[in-house]
N, C-alpha and C positions, 0 to 999 in steps of 0.2 A: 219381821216387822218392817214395816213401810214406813220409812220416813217421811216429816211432813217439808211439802216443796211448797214455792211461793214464786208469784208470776205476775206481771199484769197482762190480764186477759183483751186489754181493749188497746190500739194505735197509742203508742208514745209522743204526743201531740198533744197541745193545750187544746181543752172542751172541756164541755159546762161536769161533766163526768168523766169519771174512771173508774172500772172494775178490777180488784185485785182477787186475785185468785188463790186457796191454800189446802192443801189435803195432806192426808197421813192418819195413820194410827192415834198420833197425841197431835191432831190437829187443834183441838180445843183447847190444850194444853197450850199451846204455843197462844193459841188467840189472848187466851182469860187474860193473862199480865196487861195486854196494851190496850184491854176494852176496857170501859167502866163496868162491866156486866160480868160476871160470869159466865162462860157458858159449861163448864163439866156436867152439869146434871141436866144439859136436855136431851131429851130418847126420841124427837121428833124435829122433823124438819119447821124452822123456826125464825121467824124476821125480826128483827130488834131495831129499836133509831138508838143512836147513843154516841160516843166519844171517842178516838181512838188518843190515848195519851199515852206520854212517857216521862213515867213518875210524876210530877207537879203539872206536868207543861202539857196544855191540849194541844193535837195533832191536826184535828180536823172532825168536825160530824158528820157523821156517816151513818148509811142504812146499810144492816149487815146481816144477811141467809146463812145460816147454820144447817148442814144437812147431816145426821145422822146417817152412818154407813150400818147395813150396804144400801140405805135407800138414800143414794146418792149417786151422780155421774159414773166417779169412778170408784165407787162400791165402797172406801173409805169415809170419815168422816172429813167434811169439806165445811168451809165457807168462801162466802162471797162479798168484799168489802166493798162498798159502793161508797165513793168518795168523789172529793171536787176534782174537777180535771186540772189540776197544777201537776205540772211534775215535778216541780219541788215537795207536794202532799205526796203524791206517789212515791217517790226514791225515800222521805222518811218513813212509809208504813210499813214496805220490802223492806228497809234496814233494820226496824223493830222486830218485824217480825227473823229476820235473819237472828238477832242478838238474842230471840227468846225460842231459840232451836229448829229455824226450818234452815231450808238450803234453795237456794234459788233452782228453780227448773229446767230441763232443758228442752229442747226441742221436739213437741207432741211429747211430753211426759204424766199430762193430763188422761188424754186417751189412750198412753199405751197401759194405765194403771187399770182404767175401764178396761180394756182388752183383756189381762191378764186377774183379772177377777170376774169375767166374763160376765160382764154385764154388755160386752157389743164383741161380737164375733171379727174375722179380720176384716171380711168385706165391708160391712159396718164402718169399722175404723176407716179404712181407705177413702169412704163415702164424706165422712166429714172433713178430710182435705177436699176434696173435688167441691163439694159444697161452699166453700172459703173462696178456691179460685175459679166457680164457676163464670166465663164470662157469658153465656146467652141464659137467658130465660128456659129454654128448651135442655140447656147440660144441668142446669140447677134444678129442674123437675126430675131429670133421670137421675141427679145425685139423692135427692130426697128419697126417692123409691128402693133405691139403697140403703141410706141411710134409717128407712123405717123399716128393715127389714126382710124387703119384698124379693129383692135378689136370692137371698138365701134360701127362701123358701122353696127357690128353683131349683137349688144346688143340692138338699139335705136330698130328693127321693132319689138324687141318683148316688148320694154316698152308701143311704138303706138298700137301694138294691143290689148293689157290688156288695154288700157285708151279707145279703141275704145268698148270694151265688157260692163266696167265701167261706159262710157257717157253712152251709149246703155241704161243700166239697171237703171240709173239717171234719163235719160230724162223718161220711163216709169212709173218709180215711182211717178217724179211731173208734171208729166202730164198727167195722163191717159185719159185724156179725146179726144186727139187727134187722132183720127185716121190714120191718113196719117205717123204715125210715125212708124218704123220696130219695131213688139214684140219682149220683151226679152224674152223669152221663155227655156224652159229647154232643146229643139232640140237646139237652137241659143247659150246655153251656152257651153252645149256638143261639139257642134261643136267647137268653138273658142278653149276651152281647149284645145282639144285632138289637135290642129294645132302649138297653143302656144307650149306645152310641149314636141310636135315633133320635133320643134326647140329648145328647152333646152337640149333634149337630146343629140342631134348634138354636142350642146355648151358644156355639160358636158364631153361627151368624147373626144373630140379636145382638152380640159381644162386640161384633166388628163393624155394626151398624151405629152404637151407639159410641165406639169409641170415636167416631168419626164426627159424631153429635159434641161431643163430650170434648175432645182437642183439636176439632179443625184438621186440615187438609192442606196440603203445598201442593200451589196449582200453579208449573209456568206456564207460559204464553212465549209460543217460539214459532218462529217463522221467518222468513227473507225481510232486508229492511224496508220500510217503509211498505206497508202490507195492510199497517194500521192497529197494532198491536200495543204501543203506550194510548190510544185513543180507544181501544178497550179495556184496558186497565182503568183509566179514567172513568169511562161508561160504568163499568161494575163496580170500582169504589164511590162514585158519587162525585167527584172532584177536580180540580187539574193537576192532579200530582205527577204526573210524567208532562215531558217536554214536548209535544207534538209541530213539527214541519213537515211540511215539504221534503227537506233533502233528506237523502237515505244515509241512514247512521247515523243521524242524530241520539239514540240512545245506545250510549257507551257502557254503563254499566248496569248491575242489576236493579231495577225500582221495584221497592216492595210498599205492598197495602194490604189490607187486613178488610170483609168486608163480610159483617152478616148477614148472609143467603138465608131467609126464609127459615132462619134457628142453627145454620150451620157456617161456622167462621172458615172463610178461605183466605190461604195464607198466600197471596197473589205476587207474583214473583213477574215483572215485567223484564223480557231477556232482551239484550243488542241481537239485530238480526244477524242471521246466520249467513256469512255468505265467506269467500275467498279475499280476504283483504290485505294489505301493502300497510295500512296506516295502522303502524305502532299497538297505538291507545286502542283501537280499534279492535284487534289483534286478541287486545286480554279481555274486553267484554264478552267476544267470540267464545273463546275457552270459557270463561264465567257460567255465559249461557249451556255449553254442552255438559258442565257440570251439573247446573241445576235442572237441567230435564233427567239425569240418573238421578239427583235427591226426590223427584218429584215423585207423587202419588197417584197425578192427575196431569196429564200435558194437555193443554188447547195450542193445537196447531190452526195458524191462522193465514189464507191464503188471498188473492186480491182475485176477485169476484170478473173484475173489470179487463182482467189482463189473462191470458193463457197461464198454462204452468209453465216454468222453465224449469233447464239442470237444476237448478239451486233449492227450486221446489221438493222436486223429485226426491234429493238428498234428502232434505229434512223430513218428508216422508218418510224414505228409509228409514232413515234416526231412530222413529219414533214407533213405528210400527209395532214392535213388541210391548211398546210399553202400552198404559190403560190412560188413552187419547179422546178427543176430541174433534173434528175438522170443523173448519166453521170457514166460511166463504166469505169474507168483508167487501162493504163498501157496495152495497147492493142498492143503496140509492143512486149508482151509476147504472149505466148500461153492461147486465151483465151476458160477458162472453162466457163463462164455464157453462158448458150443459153438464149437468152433475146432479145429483139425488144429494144433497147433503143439507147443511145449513147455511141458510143465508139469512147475514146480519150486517146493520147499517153501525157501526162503533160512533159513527161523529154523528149519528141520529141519534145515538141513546136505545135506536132500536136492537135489543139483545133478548127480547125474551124467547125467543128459540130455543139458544145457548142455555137460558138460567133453568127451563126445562129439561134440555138433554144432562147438563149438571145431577140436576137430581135424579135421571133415569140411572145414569151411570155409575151413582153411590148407590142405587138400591134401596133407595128413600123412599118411606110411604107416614103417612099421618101416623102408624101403628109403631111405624119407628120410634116414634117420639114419645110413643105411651107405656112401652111394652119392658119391662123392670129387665136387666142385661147386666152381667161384667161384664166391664168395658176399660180396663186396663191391659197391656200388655204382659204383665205377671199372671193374671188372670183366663186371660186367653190363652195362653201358653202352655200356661197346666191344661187345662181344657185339650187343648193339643197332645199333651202328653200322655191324658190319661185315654184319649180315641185313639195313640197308636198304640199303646198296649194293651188294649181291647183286643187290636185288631191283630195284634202279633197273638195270642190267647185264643183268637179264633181260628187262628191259621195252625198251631198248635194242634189242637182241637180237630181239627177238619184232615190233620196229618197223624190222628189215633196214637199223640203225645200221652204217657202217663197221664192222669187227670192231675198230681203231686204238682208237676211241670208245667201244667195249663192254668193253674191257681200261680202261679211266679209273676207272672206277667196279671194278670186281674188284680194281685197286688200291691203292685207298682202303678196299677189307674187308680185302686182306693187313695193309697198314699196322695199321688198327684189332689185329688179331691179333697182329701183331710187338708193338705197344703195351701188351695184356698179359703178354706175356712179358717186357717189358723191353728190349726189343732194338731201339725206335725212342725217341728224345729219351730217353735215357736219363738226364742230369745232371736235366732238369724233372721227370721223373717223382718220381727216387731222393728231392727236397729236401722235397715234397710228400710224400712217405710216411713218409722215413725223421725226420723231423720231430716226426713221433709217438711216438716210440720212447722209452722209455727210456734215459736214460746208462748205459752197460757193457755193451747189449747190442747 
């Protein structure tokens, strides 16, 4: 039996409104005492105006949703007390209601109740935090496509055809005697894999496009001093938030800004330039920045357009090389000396869209990104990952005239991975780890 919990669903903050939230088994049970109504005998979902009191004394008038389970959120019987926004009305109706047997809720105990009476699978669940803290218009459309569903729909044909390869080699095993039954064979497993992982690979980079949609990006900006690199920071945030001179080393530490690109948040990291310095202070910007170019996802290396390269260039070059870069030439409103193929950008013109273009080349961004239903969390891609290399250890198996017993271990261990985004394997571990995140009331 599920006990009945109690939340307020909406900011703890005086407004014309507040939502109090309640579910369980004997949720109506708990209501009837503090309503003027009864509600035990309704079998349908049901709105009433009326009173919340305790004993003699009125509480407050309220509009109140009664949802009969399972046709409710979280497949329980629930309501919804719509009251004035005091939170002095609020802390007495949670109190009431606390004294007439619920227990306050904890965190996502809402929708982990849905979860585990499955009325929304795990992606689902995940979907409505992301949904909560969506901050672009563009991570709040892919959380919705999640959240109605659309995700999973991608997921289920590839759990059916791992469980279709797995009967397959099941029924083989204990039955061989049958003929009329299709061989599992090392052609027949071959095939399946390489079909299976053709679709993970899809799922993986859809996953890794939208997770980038979804949380943003750490992009610094590193270069020699005075190069012009707090006056692109500026440029692409919109603002004067770094300190722009003249003299080189003016920017000591790191300046961060935040800036929505075209539906994608960059988490912009303006570094001290890089160079060989004496002065102290200077010294730990230096370090600061060679840290944040290893945190980073995205380096723009940023070079002076107007001037030759030097040693100091070079380095940073080096630096950066391996990592997934940028070059960009500044200051092209001068007379520029580099003969170079790359980009040129004026930072104190505001002229960058070169830049905001090769950006989105370099993430892999196209209009379908932003339409196209994806996991796009790290737990999600992960299994993803897990369940492609034990495909591919099964096909290699396979392809080395392994037992077929042996070749099914590993195909396995990708179901499982699979079942694990859905939610449908360790379920209690999973839900504690997620739903932990959550907000109280939802």
């Amino acid at each position: 039996m599920f006990e009945t919990i109690v939340a307020l669903a909406t900011p703890p903050l005086k407004s014309a409104l507040a939502i109090i939230r309640l579910s369980g088994d004997d949720c109506f049970d708990v209501v009837s005492p503090m309503f003027n109504k009864d509600l035990r005998e309704i079998t349908e979902k049901t709105i009433l105006y009326g009173a919340i009191v305790d004993g003699d004394e009125k509480i407050d008038q309220v509009v109140l949703l009664a949802y009969k389970g399972p046709r409710s959120f979280t497949g329980e019987d629930s309501v919804e007390i719509i009251c004035h926004g005091s939170m002095l009305i609020v802390n007495q109706i949670i109190s009431l209601a606390i004294k007439h047997g619920a227990r306050l809720a904890t965190h996502g105990e809402f929708s982990s109740r849905a979860f585990f009476h499955n009325k929304i699978d795990l992606i689902q669940a995940e979907s409505i935090n992301d949904v909560i803290n969506a901050t672009t218009q563009e991570s709040k459309k892919l959380s919705l496509l999640s959240l109605d569903g659309e995700v999973t729909k991608m997921v289920t044909p590839i759990r059916s055809k791992i469980a279709d390869i797995l009967s397959l080699i099941e029924v083989n095993i204990d039955f061989p005697e049958y003929e009329d039954i299709e061989i599992a064979n090392k052609e027949k497993v071959l095939e399946y894999v390489d079909l299976i992982n053709d679709k993970i690979n899809r799922l993986i980079s859809n996953g890794q496009k939208a997770k980038i949609i979804k949380d943003g990006i750490r992009v610094a900006i590193v270069g020699k001093p005075n190069v012009g690199k707090s006056s692109l920071l500026n440029a692409l945030i919109g603002e004067d938030k770094a300190i722009v001179t003249d003299i080189a080393g003016t920017t000591r530490d790191i300046v961060e800004g935040d800036i929505n690109l075209k539906g994608v948040v960059l988490h912009l990291l303006d570094t001290a330039g890089i160079r060989d310095s004496k002065d102290f202070v200077e010294s730990i910007g230096i370090d600061k920045a060679k840290e944040s170019i290893k945190k980073a996802e995205l380096v723009i290396v940023v070079l002076d357009a107007s001037k030759t390269l030097d040693a100091e260039d070079d380095a940073i070059l080096r630096i950066t090389e391996d990592l997934n870069r940028i070059i960009v030439y500044n200051k092209s409103d001068k007379k520029i000396i580099q003969e170079v193929n790359g980009l040129f950008i004026s930072a104190l013109k505001k002229d960058i869209s070169p830049l905001v273009d090769e950006i989105y080349r370099t993430l892999g961004l196209d209009d379908q990104a932003f339409k196209t239903p994806a996991l796009n969390n790290a737990r999600q891609i992960g299994l993803l990952e897990r369940a492609k290399e034990s495909l591919l250890i099964a096909k290699e198996d396979a392809l080395n005239d392994l037992p077929i017993d042996l070749v099914a271990v590993s195909i396995r261990d990708a179901y499982e991975a699979i079942l694990e985004i859905l939610g449908e394997v360790n379920q209690i571990d999973i839900s504690k780890e997620i739903f932990a995140r959550f907000c109280v009331g939802k």
